[in-house]
MMTF fields as JSON, N, C-alpha, C and O atoms, coordinates in Angstrom:
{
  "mmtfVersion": "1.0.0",
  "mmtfProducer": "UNKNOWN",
  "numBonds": 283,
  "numAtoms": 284,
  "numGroups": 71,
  "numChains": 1,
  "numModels": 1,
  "chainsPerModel": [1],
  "groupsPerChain": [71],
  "chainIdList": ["A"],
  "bondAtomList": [4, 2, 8, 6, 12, 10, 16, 14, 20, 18, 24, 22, 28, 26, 32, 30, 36, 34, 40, 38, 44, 42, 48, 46, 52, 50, 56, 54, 60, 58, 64, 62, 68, 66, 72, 70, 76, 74, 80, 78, 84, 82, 88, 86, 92, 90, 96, 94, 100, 98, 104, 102, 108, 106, 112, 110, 116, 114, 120, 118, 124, 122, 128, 126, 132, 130, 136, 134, 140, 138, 144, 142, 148, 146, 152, 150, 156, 154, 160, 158, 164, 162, 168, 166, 172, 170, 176, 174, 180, 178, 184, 182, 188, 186, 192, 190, 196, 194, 200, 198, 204, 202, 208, 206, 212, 210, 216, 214, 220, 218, 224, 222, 228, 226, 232, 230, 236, 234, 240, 238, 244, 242, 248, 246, 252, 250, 256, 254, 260, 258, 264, 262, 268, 266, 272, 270, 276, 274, 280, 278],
  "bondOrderList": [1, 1, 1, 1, 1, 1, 1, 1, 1, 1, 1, 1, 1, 1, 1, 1, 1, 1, 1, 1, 1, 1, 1, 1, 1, 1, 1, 1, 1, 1, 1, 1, 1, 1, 1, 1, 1, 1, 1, 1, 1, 1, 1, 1, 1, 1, 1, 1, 1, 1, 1, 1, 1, 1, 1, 1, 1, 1, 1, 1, 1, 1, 1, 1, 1, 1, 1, 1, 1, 1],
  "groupList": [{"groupName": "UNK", "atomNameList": ["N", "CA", "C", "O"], "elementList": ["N", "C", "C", "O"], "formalChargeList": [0, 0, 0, 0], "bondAtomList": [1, 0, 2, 1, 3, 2], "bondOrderList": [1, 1, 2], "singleLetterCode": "X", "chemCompType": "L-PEPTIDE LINKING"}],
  "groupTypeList": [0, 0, 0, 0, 0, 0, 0, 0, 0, 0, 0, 0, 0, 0, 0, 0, 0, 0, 0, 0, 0, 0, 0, 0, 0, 0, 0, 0, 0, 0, 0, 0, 0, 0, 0, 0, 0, 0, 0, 0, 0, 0, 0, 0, 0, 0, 0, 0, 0, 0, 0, 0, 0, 0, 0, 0, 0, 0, 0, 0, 0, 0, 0, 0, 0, 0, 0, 0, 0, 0, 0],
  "groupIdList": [1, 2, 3, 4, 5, 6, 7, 8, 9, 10, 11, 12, 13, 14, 15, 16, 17, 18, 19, 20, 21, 22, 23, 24, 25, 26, 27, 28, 29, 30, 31, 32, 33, 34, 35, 36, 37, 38, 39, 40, 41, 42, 43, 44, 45, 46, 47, 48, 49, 50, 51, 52, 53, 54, 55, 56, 57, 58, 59, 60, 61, 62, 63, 64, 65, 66, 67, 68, 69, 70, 71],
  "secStructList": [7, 7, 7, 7, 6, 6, 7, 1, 1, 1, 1, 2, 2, 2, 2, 2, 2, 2, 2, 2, 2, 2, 6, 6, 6, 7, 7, 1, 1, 6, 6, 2, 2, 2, 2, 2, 2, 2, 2, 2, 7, 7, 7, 6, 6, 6, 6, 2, 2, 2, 2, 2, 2, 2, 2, 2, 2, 6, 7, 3, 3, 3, 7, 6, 6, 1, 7, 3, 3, 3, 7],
  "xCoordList": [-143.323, -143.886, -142.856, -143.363, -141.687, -140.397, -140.579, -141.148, -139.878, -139.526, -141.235, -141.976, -141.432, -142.615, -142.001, -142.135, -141.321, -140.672, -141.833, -141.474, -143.129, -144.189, -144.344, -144.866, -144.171, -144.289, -143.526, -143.914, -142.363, -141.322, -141.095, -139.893, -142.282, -142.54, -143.659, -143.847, -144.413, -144.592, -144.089, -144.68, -143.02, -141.934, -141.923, -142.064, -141.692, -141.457, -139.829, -139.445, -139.19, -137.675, -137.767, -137.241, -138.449, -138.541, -139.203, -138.68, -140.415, -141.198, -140.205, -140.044, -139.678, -138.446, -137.402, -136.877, -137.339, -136.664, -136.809, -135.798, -137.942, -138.6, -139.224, -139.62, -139.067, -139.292, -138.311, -138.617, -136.869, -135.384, -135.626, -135.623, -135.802, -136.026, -136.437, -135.925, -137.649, -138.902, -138.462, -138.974, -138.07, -137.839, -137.54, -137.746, -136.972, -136.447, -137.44, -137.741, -137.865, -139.032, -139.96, -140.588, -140.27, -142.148, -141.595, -140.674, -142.343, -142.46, -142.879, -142.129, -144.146, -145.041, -145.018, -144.243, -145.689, -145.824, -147.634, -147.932, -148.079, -149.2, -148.425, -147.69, -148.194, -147.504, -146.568, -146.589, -145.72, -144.923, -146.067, -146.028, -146.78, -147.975, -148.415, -148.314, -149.256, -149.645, -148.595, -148.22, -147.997, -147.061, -146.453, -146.232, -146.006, -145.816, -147.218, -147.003, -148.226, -149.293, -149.861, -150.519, -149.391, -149.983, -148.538, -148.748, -147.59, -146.23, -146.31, -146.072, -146.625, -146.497, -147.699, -147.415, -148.918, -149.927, -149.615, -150.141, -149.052, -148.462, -149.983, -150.668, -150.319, -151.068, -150.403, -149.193, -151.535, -151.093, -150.762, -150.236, -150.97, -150.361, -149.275, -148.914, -148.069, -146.978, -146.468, -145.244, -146.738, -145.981, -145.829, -145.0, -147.009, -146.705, -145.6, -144.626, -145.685, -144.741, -143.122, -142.187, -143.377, -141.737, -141.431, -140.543, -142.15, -142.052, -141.175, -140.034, -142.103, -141.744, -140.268, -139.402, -139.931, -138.656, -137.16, -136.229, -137.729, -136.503, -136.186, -135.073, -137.735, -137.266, -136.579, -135.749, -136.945, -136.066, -134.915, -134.187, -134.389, -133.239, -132.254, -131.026, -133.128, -132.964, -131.965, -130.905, -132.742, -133.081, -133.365, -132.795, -134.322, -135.129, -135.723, -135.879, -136.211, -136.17, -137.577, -137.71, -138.95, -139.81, -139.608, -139.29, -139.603, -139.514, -141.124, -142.063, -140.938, -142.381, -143.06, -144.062, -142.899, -144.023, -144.324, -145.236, -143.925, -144.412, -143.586, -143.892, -142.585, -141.552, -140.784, -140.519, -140.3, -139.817, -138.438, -138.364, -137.078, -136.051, -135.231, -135.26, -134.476, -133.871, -132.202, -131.515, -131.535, -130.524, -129.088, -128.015],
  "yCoordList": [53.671, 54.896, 56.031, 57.139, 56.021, 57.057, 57.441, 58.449, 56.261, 56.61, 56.147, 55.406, 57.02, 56.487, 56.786, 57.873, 55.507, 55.231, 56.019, 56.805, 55.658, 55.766, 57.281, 57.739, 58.433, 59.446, 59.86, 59.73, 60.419, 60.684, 61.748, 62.012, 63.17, 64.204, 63.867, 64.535, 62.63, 62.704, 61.329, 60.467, 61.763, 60.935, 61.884, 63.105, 60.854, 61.66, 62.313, 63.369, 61.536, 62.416, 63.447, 64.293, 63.815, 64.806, 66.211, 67.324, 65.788, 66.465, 67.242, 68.446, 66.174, 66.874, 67.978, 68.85, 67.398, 68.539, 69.556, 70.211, 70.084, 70.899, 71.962, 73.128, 70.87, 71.706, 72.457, 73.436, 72.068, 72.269, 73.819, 74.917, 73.725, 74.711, 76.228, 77.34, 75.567, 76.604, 76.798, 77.917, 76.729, 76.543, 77.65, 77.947, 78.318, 79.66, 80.859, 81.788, 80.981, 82.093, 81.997, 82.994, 80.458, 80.497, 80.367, 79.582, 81.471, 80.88, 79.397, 78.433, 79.452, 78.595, 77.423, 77.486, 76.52, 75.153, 75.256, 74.681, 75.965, 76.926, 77.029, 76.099, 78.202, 78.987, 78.04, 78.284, 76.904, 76.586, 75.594, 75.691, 74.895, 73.953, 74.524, 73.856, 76.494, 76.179, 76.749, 76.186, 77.753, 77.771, 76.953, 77.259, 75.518, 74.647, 74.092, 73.731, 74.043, 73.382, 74.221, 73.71, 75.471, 76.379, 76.161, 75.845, 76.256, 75.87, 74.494, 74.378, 73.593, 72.625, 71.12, 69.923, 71.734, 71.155, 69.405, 68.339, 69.514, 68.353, 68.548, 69.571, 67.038, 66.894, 66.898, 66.956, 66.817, 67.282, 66.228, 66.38, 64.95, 63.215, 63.593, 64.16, 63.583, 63.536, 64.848, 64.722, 65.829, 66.84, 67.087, 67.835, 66.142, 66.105, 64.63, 64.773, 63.716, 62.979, 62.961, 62.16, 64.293, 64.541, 65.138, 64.716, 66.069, 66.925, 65.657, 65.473, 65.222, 63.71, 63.331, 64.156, 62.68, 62.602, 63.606, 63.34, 64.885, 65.841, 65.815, 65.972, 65.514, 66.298, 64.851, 65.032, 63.347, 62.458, 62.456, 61.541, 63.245, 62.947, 64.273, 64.356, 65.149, 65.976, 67.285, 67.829, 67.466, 68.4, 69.732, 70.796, 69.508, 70.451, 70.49, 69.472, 72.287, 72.237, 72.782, 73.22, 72.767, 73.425, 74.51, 73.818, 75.84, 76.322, 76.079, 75.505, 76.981, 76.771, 77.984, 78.284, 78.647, 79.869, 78.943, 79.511, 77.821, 77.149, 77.341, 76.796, 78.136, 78.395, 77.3, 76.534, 76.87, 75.929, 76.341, 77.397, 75.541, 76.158, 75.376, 74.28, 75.202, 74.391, 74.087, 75.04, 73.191, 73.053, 72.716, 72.554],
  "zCoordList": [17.909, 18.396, 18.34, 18.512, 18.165, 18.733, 17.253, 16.833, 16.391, 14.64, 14.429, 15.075, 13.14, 12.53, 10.716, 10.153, 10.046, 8.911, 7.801, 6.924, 8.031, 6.838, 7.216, 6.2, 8.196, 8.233, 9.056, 10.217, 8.873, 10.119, 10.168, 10.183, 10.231, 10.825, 11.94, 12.957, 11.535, 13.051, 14.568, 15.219, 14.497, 15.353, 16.46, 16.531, 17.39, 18.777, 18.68, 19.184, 18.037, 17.725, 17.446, 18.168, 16.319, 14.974, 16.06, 16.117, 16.813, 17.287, 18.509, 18.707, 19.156, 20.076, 19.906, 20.599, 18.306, 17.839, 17.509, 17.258, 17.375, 17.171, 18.395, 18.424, 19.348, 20.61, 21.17, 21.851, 20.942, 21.368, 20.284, 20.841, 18.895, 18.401, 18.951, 19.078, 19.182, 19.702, 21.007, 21.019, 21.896, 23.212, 23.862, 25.039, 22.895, 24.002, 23.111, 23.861, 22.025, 21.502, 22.357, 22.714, 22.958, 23.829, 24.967, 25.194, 26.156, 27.375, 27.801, 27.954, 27.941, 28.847, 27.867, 26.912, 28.004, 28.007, 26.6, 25.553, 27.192, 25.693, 25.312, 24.982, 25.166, 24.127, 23.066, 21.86, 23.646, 23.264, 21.838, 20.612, 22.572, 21.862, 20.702, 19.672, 20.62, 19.722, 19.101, 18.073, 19.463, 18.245, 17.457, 16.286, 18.101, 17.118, 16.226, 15.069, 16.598, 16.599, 15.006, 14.1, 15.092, 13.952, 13.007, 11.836, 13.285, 12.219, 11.467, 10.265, 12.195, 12.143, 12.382, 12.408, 12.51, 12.547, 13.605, 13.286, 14.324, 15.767, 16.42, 16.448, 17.008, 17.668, 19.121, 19.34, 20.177, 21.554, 22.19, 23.292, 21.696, 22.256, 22.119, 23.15, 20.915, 20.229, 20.732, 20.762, 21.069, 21.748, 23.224, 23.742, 24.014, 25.537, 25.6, 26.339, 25.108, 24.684, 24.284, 24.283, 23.957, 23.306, 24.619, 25.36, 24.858, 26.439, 27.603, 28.026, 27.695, 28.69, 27.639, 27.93, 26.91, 26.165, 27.013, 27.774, 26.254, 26.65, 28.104, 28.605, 28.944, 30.165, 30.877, 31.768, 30.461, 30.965, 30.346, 30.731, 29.393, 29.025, 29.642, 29.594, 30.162, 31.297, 30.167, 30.475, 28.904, 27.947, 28.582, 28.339, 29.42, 29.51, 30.884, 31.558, 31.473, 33.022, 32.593, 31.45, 33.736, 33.945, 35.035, 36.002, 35.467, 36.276, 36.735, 36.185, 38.334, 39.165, 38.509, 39.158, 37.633, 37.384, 35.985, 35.385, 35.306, 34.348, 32.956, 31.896, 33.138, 32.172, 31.605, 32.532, 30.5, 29.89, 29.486, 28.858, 29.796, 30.029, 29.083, 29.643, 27.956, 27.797, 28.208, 27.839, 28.758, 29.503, 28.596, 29.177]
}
């Protein structure tokens, strides 16, 4: 599920990385989705997934107004 060998753009790694990317152009937690979602055609399993990833690897902060922070 993390690596996917037969298509490894859509890996939860790959996808993470991509969020670290994007992270500081998008506010919110939308914003952040489709903009990748239209760049990059990511489904919303594999990107709340990576979400969960960064933020246990403590990547990444949510503020309380819903802002996405990277650390």
């Amino acid at each position: 599920m993390l690596i996917n060998h037969d298509l490894p753009q859509a890996s939860i790694y790959y996808i993470s990385y991509l969020i670290l990317k994007k992270v500081g152009k998008c506010n919110t937690y939308v914003d952040l989705f489709l903009n990748l979602k239209r760049e990059y055609d990511i489904n919303f399993r594999l990107f709340d997934l990576s979400l969960d990833l960064l933020f246990m690897m403590n990547k990444i902060r949510v503020e309380k107004n819903g802002v996405i922070i990277c650390l």
